[in-house]
C-alpha positions as CSV (number, residue, x, y, z in Angstrom):
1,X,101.0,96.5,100.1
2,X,101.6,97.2,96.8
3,X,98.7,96.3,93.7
4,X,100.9,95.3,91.6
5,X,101.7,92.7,93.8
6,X,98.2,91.8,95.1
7,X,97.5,91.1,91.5
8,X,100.0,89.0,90.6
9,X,98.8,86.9,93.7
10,X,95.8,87.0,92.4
11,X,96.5,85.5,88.7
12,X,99.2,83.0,90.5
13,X,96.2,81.5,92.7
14,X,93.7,81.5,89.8
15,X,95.9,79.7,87.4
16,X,97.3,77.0,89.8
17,X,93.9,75.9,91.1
18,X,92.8,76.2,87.6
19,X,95.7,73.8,87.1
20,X,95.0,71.4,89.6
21,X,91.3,71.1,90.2
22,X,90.8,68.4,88.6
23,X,93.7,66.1,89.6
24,X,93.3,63.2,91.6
25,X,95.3,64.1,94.0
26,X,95.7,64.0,98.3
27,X,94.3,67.1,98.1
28,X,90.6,65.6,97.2
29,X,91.0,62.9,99.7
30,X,91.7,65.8,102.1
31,X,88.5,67.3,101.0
32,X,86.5,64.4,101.4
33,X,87.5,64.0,105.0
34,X,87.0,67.6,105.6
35,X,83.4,66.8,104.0
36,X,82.9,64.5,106.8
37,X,82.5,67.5,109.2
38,X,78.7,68.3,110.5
39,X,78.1,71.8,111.5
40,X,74.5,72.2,114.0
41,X,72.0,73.0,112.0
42,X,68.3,73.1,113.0
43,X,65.5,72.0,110.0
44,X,61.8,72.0,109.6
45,X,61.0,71.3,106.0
46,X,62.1,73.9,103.7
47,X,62.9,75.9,106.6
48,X,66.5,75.9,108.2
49,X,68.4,77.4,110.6
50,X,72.7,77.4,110.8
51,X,74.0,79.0,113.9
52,X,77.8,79.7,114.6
53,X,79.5,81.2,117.1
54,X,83.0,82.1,116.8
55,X,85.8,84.7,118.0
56,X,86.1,87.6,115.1
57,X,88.4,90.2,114.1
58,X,87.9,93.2,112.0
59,X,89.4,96.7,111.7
60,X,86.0,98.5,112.8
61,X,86.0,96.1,116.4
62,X,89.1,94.6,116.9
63,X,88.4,91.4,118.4
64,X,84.8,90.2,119.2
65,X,83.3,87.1,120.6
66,X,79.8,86.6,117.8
67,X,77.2,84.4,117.3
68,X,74.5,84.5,114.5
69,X,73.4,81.9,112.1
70,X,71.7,82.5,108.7
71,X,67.8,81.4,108.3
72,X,66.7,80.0,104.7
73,X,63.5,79.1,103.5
74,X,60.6,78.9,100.5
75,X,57.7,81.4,100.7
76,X,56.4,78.5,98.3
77,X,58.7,75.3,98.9
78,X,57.2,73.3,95.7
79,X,58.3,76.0,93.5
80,X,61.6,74.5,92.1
81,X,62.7,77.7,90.3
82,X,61.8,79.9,93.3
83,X,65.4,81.3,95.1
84,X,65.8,80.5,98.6
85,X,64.6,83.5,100.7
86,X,67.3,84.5,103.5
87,X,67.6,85.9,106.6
88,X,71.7,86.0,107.7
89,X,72.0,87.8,111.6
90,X,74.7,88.0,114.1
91,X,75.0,89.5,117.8
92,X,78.7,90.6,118.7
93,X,80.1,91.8,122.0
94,X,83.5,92.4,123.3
95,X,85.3,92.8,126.6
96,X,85.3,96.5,125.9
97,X,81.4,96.4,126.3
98,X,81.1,96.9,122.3
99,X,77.9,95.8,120.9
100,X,77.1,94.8,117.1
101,X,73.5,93.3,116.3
102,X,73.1,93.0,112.2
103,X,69.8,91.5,110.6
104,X,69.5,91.3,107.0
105,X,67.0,89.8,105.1
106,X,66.1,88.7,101.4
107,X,63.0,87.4,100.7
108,X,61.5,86.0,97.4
109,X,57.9,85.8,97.0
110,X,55.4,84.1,94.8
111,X,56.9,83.3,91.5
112,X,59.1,85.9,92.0
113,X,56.9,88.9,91.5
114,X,57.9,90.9,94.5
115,X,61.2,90.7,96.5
116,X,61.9,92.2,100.2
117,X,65.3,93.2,100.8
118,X,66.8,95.2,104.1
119,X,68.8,95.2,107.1
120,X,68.6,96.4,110.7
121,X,71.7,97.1,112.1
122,X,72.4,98.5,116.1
123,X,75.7,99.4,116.8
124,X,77.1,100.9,120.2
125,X,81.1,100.6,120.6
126,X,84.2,102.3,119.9
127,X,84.1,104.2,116.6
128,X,86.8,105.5,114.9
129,X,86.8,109.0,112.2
130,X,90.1,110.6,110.5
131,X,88.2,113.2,109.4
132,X,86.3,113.7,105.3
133,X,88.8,113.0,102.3
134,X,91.8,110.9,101.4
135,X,94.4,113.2,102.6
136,X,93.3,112.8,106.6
137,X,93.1,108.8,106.0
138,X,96.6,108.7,105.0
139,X,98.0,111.4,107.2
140,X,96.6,110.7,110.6
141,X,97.6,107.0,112.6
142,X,94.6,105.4,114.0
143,X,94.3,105.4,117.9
144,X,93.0,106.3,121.0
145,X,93.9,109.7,121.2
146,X,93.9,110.7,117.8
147,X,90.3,108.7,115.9
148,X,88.6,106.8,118.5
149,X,85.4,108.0,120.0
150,X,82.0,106.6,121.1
151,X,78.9,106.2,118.7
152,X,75.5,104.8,118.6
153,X,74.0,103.9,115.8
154,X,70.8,102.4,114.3
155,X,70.2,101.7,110.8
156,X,67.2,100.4,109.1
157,X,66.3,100.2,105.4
158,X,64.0,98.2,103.5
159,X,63.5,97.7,99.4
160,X,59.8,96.5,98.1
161,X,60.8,95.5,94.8
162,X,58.1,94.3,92.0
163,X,58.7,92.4,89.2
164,X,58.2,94.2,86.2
165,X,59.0,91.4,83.3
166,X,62.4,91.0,81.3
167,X,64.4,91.1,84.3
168,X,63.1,94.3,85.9
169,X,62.2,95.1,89.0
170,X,60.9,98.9,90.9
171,X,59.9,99.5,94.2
172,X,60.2,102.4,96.6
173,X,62.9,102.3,99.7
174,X,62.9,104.1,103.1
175,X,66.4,104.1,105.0
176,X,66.1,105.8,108.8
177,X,69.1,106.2,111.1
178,X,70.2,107.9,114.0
179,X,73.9,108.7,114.9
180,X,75.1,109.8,118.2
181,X,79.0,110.7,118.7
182,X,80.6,111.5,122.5
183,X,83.7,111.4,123.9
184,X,85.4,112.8,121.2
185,X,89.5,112.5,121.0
186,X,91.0,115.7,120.4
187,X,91.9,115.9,117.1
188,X,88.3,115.0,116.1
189,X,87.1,118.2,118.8
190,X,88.6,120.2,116.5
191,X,88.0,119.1,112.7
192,X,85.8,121.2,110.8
193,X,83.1,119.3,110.0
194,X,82.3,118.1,113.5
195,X,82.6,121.7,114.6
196,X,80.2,122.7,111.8
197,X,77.5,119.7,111.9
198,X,77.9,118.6,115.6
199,X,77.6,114.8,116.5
200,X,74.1,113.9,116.8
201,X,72.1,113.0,113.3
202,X,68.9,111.3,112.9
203,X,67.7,110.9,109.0
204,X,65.0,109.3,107.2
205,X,65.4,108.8,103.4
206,X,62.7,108.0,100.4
207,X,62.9,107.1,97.3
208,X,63.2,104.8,94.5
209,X,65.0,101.6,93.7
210,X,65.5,100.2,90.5
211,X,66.8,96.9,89.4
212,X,68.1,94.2,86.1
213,X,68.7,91.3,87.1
214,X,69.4,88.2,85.3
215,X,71.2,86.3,88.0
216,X,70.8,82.3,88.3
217,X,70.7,83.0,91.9
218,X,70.8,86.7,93.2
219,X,72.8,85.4,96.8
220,X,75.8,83.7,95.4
221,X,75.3,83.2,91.4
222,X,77.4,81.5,88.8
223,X,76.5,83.7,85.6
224,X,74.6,86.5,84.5
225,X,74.4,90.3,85.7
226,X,72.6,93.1,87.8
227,X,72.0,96.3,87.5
228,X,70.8,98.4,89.9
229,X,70.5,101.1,92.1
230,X,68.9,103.8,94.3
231,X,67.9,107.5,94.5
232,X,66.8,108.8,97.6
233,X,66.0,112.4,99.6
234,X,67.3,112.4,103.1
235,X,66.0,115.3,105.7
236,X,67.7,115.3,109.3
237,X,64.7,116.0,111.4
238,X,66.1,116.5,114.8
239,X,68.5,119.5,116.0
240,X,70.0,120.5,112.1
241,X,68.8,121.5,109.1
242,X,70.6,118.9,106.6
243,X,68.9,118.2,103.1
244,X,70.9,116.2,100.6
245,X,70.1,113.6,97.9
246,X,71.9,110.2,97.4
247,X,72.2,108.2,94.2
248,X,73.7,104.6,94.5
249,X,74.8,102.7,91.3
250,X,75.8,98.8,91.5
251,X,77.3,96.8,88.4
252,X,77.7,92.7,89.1
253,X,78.5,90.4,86.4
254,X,79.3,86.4,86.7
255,X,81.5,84.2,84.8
256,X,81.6,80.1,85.2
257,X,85.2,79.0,84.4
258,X,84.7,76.2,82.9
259,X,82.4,74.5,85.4
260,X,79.8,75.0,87.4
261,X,81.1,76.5,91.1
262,X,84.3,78.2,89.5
263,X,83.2,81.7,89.1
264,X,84.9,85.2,88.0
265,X,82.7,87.9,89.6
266,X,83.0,91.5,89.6
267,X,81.6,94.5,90.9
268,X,81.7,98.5,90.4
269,X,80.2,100.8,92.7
270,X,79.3,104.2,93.1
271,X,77.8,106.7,95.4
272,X,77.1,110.1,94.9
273,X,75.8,112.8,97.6
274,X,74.4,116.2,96.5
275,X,72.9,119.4,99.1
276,X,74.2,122.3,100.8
277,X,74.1,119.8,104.6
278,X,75.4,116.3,104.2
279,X,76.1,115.3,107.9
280,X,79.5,113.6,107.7
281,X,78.1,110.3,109.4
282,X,76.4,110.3,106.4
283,X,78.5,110.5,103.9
284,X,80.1,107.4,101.6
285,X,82.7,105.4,103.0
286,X,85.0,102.5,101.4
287,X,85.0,99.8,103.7
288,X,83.4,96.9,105.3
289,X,82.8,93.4,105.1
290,X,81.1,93.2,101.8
291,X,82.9,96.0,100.3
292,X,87.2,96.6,100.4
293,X,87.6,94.2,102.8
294,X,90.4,94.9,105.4
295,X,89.8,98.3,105.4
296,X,88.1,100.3,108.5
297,X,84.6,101.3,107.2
298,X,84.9,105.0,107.7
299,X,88.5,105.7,107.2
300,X,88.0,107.1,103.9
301,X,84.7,109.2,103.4
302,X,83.6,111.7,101.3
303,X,80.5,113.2,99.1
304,X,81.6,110.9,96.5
305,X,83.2,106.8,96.0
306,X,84.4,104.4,93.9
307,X,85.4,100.7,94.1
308,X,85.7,97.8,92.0
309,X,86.6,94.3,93.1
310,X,87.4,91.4,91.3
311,X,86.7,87.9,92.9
312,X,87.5,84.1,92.1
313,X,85.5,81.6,93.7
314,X,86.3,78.2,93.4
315,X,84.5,75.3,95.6
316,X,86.4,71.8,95.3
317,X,85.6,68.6,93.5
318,X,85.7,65.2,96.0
319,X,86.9,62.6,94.8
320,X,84.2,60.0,95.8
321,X,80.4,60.6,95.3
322,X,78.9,62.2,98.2
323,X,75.0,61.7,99.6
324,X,73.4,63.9,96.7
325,X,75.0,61.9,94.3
326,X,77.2,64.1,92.8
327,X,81.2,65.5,93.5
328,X,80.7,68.2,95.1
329,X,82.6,69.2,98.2
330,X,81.1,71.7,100.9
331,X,84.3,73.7,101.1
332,X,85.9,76.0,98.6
333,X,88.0,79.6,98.6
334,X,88.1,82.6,96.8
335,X,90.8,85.4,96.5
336,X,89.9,88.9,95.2
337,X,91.9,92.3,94.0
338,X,89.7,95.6,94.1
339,X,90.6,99.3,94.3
340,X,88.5,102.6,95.8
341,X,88.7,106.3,96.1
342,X,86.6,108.9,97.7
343,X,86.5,112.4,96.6
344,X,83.7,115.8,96.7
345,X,83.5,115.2,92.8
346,X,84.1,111.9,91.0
347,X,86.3,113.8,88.4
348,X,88.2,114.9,91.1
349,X,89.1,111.4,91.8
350,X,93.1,110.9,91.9
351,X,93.6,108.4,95.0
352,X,93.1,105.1,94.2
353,X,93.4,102.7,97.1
354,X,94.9,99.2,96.7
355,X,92.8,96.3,98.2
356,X,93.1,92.3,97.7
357,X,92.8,89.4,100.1
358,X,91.5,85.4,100.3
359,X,88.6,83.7,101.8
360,X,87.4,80.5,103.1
361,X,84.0,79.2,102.1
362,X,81.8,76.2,103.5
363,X,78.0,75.6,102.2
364,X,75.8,75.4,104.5
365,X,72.7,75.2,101.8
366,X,73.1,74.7,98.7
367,X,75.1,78.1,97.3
368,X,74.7,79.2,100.8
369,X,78.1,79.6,102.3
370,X,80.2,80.5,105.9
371,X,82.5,82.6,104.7
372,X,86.2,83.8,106.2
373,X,88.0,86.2,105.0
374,X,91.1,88.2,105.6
375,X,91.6,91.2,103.8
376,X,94.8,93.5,103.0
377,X,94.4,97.1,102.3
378,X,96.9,100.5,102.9
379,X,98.0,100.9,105.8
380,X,95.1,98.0,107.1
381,X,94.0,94.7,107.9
382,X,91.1,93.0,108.2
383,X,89.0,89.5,109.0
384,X,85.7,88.8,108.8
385,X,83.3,85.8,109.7
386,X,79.9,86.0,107.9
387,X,77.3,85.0,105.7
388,X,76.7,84.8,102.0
389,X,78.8,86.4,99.7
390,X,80.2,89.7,99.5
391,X,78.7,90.5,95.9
């Protein structure tokens, strides 16, 4: 896939929407049928529940019957300019015996004055490594006998992030994981770093977490920015001797085109690894569902990374007033460009990976979407069914 061409996709799809949105046309009748459509949905006050279940397909599990739903809420339901707290969770398994269970959570408190964000995440399936750098991701062809392999894999990491004034938040963060790796293919038997570090890693990390953020809504906002990131000490405490620190930067900013529910966001990214041990499960990978989408998370690692995405999101106008009063539709897409490269030093960087794709969106709160995507990147495919957006 070549970027030139995922761009000009790109521009092509934001300019004919931005065309056409506001034509009364068959596709806004369409819209307000698809409106009509009731998804199960569980409420108790402020306090709902929207569970899915669905077949899914992604390059790190291939295909995988999963179920989940995403919980939102008010610590304080009277306060009007209090976000919506979240908690998105899924449970995957697969005929292969592959299990995924993810629970993330972001939770606003009093006014705003203190904010809990983390995720748990237990993972026990199929696995798949190339090896550290850009070269092996290129080189070597993903399959049984050449990346596969077995991992478990628990993750947990929380944020406690207090409101400082202007914007600005601070609060410590703790991230603990263990990572276990057996049957082995033979190509992986023999790479360096395996035969070096071993397969087994447990790690706890502290440190600090900064943030600026002057989002309308932090989980899916229409303008302003954040700033923010993370610098942490990790010590492997079980069979090795690895000792490394970890900064993470984030840049978002938010554009409305015009109206309200027609955004430009972006992001930049970057994560940088420093000590003489940093287990190679450990290190930063492009990838994911909320990162290069359609790339396997993994296939690309290294001390050092790099990405940037672009995204238009654009949720449809109806063409006759709906219950709130207003003409707003429920459903909406977005399409996205981004680009990534991993590397032992970001001045070494010279591999820049092309990455676009489109999505599907449905509220299911208000600015709380379903989303669908499908996502093209070298050599790599990917689709994803999820909560919340990816940035």
């Amino acid at each position: 896939m070549d970027f030139r061409r995922l761009f000009t996709v790109f521009i092509l799809a934001f300019f004919v929407f931005n065309a056409s949105g506001q034509k009364d046309s068959v596709s806004k009748k369409l819209i307000d049928n698809l409106d009509t459509l009731r998804f199960a949905k569980v409420s108790f006050g402020s306090f709902k529940i929207a569970p899915y279940i669905a077949p899914i397909y992604s390059p790190e599990t291939s295909f995988m019957l999963s179920g989940g739903g995403l919980i939102s809420f008010k610590v304080q339901k009277h306060d009007k300019k209090l976000n919506y707290s979240s908690i998105p969770f899924s449970f995957g398994y697969s005929i292969s015996g592959a299990l995924d269970v993810v629970f993330n959570h972001e939770v606003f408190w009093v006014e705003d004055r203190m904010r809990l964000i983390g995720e748990f995440q237990y993972k026990h399936r199929t696995d798949n490594y190339w090896g550290v750098g850009y070269d092996d991701g290129i080189a070597i062809d993903k399959s049984d006998s050449t990346t596969a392999y077995q991992r478990t894999y628990f993750k947990f990491k929380q944020r406690v992030m207090f409101n400082l004034g202007s914007s600005l938040f601070l609060g410590p963060v703790v991230d603990f994981n263990i990572s276990k790796a057996n049957e082995l293919n033979p190509i992986m038997v023999n790479d360096p770093h395996v035969v070096e570090q071993g397969t087994d890693f447990s790690s706890m990390g502290f440190g600090v977490a900064f943030e600026h953020d002057s989002r309308d809504f932090p989980s899916n906002a229409y303008k302003g920015w954040y700033l923010g990131g993370t610098i942490a000490y990790y010590n492997d405490w079980i069979e090795s001797d690895a000792r490394y620190f970890r900064t993470e930067i984030t840049y978002k900013q938010y554009l409305t085109i015009r109206r309200k529910r027609r955004v430009l966001a972006w992001q930049v990214k970057t994560i940088m690894s420093a000590g003489d041990f940093i287990p190679w499960a450990d290190m930063a990978m492009i990838g994911g569902k909320d990162d290069l989408r359609g790339y396997t998370l993994g296939r690309f690692r290294d001390k050092e990374l790099v990405t940037a995405v672009m995204e238009y999101r654009h949720m449809f106008k109806r063409k006759r007033v709906n219950k709130k009063g207003n003409y707003n539709s429920r459903w909406g897409y977005v399409a996205w460009i981004g680009t990534g490269s991993v590397a032992p030093k970001i001045i070494e960087m010279k591999n820049w990976l092309p990455n676009g794709g489109a999505g599907i969106r449905f509220e299911v709160r208000d600015r709380m979407n379903i989303r669908v995507d499908a996502g093209i990147g070298k050599k790599e495919h990917g689709f994803y069914v999820t909560f919340k957006e990816a940035f």
